[in-house]
C-alpha positions as CSV (number, residue, x, y, z in Angstrom):
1,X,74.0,-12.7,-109.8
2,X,77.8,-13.8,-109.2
3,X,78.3,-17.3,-110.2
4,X,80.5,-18.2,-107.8
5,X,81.5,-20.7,-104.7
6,X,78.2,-23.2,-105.4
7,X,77.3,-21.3,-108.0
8,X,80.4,-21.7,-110.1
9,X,78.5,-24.5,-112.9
10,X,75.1,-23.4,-113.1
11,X,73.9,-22.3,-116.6
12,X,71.3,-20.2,-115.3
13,X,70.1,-17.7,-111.8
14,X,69.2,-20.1,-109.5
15,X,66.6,-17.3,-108.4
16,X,65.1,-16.0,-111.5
17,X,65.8,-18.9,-113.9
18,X,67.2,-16.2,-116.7
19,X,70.0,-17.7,-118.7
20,X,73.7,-17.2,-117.9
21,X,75.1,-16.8,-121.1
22,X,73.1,-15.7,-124.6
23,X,73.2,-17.5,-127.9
24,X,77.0,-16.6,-128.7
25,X,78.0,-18.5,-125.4
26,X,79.0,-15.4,-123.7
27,X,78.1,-13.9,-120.3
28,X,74.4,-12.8,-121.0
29,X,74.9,-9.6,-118.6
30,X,78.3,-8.5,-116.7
31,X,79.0,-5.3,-114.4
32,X,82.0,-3.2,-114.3
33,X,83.8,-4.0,-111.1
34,X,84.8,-0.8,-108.7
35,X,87.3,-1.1,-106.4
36,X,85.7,-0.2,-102.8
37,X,88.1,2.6,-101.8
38,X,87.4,4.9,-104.9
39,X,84.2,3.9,-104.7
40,X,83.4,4.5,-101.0
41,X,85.0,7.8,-101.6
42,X,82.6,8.8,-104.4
43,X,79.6,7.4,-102.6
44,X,81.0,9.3,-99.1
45,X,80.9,12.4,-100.8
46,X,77.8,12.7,-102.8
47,X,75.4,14.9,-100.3
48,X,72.3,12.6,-100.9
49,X,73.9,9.5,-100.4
50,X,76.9,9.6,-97.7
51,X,74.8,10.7,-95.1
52,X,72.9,8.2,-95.2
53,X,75.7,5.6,-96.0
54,X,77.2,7.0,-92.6
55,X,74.0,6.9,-90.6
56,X,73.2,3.3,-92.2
57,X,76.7,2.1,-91.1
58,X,76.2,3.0,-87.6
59,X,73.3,1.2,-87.2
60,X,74.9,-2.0,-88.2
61,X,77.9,-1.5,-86.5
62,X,75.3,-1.4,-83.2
63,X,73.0,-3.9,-84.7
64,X,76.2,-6.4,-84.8
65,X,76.7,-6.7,-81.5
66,X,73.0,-8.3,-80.7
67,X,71.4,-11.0,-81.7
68,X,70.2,-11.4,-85.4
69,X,66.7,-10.4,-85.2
70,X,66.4,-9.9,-89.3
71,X,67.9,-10.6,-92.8
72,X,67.6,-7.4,-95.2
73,X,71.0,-7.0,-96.7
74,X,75.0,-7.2,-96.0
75,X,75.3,-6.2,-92.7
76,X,73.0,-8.8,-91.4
77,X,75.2,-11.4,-92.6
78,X,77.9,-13.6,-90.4
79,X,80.9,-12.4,-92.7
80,X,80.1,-8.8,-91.6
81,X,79.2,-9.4,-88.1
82,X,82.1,-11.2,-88.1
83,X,84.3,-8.7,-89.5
84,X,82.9,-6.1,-86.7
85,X,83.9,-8.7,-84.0
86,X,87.3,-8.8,-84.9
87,X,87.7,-5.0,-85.0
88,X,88.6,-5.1,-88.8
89,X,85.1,-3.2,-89.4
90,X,85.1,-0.4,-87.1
């Protein structure tokens, strides 16, 4: 969960009620942030995974220009499809 944008004040996930921070008042779970190139690149290149990454990409890319017919994850979403309209995502 980011707390962020509406999400900025609350004390705990709106989705699975676990606490935000522990006892100590500190975050009660964080993630290392990656930097999308490097990590693209890693994820591109591992056999398993970037074929399916590339495959999964051009579906969405053709999936943005109809009409939303589902929700499942990111590229769904109006910033994407957005981003695909304006030729920024290609």
């Amino acid at each position: 969960m980011a707390y962020t944008a509406k999400h900025v004040q609350a004390t705990s996930c709106p989705l699975g009620k676990v606490e935000r921070y522990n006892f100590q008042g500190q975050p009660a779970k964080t993630t290392r942030y990656w930097k999308i190139a490097p990590w693209m690149s890693i994820m591109l290149a591992d056999p398993d995974i970037g074929t399916d990454m590339i495959k999964l990409h051009e579906d969405a890319l053709a999936d943005a220009e109809k009409a939303r017919a589902v929700f499942k994850d990111f590229y769904h979403g109006d910033i994407y499809r957005d981003l695909v309209k304006e030729g920024i995502i290609e």
